[in-house]
C-alpha positions in Angstrom: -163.3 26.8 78.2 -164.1 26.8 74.6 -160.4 26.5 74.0 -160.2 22.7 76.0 -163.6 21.7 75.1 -164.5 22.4 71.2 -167.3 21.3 69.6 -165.4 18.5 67.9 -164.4 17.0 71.2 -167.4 17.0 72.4 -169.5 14.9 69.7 -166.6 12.5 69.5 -167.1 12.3 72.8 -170.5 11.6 72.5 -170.6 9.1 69.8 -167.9 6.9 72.0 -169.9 7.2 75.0 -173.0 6.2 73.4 -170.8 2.9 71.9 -169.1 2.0 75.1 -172.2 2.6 76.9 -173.5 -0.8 75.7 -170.2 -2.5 77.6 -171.8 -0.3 80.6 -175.5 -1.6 80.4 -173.3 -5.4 79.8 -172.1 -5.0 83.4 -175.4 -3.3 84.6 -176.7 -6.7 84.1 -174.0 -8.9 84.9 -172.4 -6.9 88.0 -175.4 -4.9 89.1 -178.1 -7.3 88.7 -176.7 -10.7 88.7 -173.8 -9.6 91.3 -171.3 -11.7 89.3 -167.7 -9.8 88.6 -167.7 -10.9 84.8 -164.0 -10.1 84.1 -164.7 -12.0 80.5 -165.5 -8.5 79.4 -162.2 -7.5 77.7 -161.9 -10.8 75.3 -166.3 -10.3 74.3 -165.2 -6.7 73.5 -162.7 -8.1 71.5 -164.4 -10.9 69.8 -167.3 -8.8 68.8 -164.8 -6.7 67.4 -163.0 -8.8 65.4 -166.2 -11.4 64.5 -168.0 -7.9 63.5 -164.9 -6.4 61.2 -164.6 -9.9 59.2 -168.4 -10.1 58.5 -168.2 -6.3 57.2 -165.3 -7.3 54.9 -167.5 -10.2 53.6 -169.9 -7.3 52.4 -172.5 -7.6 54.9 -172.0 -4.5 57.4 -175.8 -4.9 58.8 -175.4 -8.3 59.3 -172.1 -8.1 61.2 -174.1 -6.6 64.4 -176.6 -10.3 65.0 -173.1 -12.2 64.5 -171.2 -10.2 67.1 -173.6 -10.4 69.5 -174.5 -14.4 68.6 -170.7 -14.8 69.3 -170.9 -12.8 72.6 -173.8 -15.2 73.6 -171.6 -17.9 73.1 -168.8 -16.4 75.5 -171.4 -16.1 78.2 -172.9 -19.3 78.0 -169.5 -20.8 78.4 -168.9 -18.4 81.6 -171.8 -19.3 82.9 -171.4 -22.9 82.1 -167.8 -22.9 84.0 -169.9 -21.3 87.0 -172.8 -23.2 87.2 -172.1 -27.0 86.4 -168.5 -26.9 86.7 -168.1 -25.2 89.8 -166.0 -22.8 88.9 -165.9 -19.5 90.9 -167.2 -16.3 89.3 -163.9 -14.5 89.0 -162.0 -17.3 87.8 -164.5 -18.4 85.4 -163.9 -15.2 83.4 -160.1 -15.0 83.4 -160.4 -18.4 82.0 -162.4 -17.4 79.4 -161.1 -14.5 78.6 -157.2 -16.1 78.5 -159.3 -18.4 75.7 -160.7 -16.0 73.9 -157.6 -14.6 73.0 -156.9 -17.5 71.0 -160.1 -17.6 69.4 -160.3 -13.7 68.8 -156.9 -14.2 66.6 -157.8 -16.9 65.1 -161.3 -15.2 63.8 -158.8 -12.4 62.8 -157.2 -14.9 60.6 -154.0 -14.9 63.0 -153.2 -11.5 62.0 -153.0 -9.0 65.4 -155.0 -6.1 63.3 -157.1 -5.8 60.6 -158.5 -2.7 58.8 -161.5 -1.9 57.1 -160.6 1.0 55.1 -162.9 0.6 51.5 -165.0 -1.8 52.8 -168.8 -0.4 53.3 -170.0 0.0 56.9 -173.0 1.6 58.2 -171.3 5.1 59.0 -170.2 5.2 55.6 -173.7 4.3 53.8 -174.9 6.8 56.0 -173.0 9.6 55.3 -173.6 9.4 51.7 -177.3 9.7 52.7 -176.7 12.6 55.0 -175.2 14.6 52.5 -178.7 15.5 51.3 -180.9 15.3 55.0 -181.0 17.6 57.5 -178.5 16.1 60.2 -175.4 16.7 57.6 -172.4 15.8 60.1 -174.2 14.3 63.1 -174.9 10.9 61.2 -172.6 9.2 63.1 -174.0 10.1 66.5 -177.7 9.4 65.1 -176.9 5.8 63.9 -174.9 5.5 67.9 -177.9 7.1 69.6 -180.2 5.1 67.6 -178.9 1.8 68.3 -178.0 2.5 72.0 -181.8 3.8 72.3 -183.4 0.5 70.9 -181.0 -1.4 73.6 -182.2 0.4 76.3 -185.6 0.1 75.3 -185.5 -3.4 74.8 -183.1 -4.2 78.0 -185.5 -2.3 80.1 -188.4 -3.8 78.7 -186.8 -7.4 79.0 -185.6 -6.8 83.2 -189.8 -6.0 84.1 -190.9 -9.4 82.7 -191.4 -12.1 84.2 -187.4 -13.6 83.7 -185.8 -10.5 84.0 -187.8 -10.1 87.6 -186.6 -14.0 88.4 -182.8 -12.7 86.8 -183.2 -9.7 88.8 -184.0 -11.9 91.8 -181.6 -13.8 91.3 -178.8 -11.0 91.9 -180.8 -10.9 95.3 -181.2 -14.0 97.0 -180.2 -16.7 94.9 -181.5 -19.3 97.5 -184.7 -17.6 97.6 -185.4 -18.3 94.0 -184.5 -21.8 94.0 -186.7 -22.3 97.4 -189.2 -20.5 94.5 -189.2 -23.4 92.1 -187.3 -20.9 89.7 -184.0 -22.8 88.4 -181.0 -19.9 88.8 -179.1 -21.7 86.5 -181.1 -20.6 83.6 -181.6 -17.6 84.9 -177.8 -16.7 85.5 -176.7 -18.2 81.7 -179.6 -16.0 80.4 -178.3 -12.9 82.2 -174.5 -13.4 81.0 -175.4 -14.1 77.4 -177.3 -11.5 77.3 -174.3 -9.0 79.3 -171.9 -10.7 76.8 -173.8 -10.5 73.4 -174.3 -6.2 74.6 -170.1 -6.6 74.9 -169.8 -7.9 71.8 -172.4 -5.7 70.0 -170.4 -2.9 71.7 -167.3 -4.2 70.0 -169.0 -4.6 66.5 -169.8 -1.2 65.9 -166.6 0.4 67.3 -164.9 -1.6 64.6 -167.0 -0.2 61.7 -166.9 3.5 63.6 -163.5 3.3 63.6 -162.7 1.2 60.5 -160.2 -1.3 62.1 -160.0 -4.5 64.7 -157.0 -4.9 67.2 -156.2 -7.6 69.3 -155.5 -5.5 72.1 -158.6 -3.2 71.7 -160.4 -4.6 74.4 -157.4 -4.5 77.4 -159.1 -2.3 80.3 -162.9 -2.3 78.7 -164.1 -4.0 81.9 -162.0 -0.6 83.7 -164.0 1.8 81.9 -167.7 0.3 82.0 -167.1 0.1 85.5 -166.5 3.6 86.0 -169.0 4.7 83.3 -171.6 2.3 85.3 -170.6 3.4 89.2 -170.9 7.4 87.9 -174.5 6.5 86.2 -175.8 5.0 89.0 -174.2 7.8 91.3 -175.6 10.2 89.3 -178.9 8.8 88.8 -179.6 7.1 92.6 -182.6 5.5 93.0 -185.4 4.5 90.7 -186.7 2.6 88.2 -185.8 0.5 85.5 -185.7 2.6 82.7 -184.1 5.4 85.3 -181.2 3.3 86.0 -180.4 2.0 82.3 -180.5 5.7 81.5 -178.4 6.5 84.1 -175.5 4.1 83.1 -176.0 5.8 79.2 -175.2 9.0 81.0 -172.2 7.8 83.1 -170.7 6.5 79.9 -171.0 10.1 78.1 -169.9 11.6 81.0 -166.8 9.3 81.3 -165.6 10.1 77.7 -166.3 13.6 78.5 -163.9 13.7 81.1 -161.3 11.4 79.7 -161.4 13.9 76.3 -160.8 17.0 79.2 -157.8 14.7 79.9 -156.4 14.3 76.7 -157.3 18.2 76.0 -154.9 19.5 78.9 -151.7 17.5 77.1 -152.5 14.4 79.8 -149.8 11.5 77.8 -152.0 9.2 76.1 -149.8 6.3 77.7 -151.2 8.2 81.5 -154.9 7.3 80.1 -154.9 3.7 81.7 -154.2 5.7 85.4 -156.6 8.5 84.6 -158.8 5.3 84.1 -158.2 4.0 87.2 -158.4 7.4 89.5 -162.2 8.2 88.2 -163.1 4.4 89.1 -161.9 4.6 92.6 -163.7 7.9 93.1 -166.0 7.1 91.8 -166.5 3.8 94.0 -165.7 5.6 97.1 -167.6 8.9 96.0 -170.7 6.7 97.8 -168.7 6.0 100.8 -167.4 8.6 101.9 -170.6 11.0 101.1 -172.4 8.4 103.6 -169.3 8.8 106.4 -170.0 12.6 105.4 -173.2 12.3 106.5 -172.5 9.7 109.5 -170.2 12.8 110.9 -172.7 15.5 110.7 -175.5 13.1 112.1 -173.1 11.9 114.8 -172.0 15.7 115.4 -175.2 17.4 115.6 -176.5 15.4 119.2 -173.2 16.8 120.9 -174.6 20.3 119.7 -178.1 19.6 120.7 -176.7 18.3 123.9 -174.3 21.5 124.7 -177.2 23.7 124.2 -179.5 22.1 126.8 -176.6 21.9 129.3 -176.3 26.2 128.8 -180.3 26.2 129.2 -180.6 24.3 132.4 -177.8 26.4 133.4 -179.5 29.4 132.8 -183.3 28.0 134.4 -181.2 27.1 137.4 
């Protein structure tokens, strides 16, 4: 085992969970709570990325996180906006703007497909000069992940028990209901996907200064793997509260990278990654269903048992 799974592998798959976990707590809220299929998720990824790589070439690394996520609220107001006052379904409100935001990502990227960030400053490399002389040495990068992803869930679990994340949260629910309430959903739903998009785009922002470059393509499948990461957290986790269940989609994500770097350990091509992708979200949508037919079978089987062994009892009194 220690020869597929080192100790390398395993924190770089930790810190890349803990970054793509914030995509997975983005479609908590959007898909989970709000039971809207945001498929604008690839282009925020992307435009977070790219919005967060230029601002940390301008020599502001700290500052490129609020402007990745200020841009990611402006992708989900517009989603939102295309659902609510325009009519526009769900679905096809975020393949229109994601097909935009391709334009817009290149054009923040100054029209040029990639961009790198090698000798600029980012947060992981201020930090390593400081954890030369602390106690955590190597594991900076995985603090500064853990750290950020820690205050998000804090804050995101915090924000779903008051009194607009219950109305969001209601809102997923019965969306009649809360307009029969006097709460407007409209508000309610444009607060929920800004807030989904901005954790997209945040996501984005710091993947760029982890890994020191921006590509226009870097966000093609993202919605594909929060959606596993999300179904195996809240698989994993069931029932619960709040806190539980944001938790639980922090784990999935870990988890996920941990068995997509399995993958890449036993010589799976990288070009096969896409499909490995798509197996562990299909089981891990249908893991649910069939446990529950599972269980249907052995509930439906076990009166035919019962049933068998009365028939040999009366047999027997008689």
């Amino acid at each position: 085992m220690g020869a597929i799974f080192t100790f390398s592998i395993f924190q770089s798959a930790l810190e890349l969970g803990c970054i793509y976990s914030l995509v997975a707590l983005a479609l908590f809220i959007s898909f989970s709570i709000l039971n809207i299929a945001d498929l604008s998720t690839d282009g925020c990824f992307t435009l977070g990325c790219a919005v967060g790589a230029m601002v940390t070439m301008s020599g502001h690394p700290f500052l490129a996180f609020p402007a990745a996520m200020a841009a990611g609220v402006c992708s989900g107001f517009v989603t939102a906006f295309l659902q609510t006052k325009m009519g526009v379904p769900s679905i096809l409100a975020g393949i229109i703007v994601n097909t935009g935001l391709y334009t817009i990502n290149i054009a923040v990227m100054g029209f040029s497909s990639n961009i790198n960030l090698f000798g600029c400053d980012t947060i992981f490399s201020l930090a390593k000069e400081v954890s030369e002389t602390e106690w955590y040495g190597n594991w900076y990068k995985i603090v500064i992940v853990a750290a950020i992803v820690l205050i998000t869930g804090v804050i995101l679990a915090w924000f779903l028990n008051t009194r607009l994340g219950l109305s969001i949260r209601a809102t997923g629910d019965n969306e009649y209901m809360v307009r029969a309430s006097s709460i407007n959903p409209v508000f309610t739903i444009t607060v929920g996907l800004c807030a989904a998009n901005s954790l997209t785009a945040l996501s984005g922002a710091v993947l760029a200064q982890y890994q020191k470059s921006c590509d226009i393509n870097l966000g093609t499948g993202m919605v594909t793997i929060a959606l596993a990461s999300l179904i195996i957290g809240e698989t994993l986790i069931g029932k619960g509260g709040m806190f539980k269940k944001v938790v639980g989609v922090i784990l999935g994500s870990c988890l996920y990278r941990f068995i997509v770097a399995i993958a890449l350990r036993l010589s799976v091509p990288a070009e096969c990654l896409k499909l490995v992708s798509a197996l562990i979200v299909a089981f891990a949508i249908a893991f649910p269903y069939l446990k529950g037919q599972a269980a249907f079978y052995k509930t439906r089987r076990m009166p035919l048992g019962i049933g068998e062994r009365n028939g040999k009892g009366g047999d027997n009194i008689c």
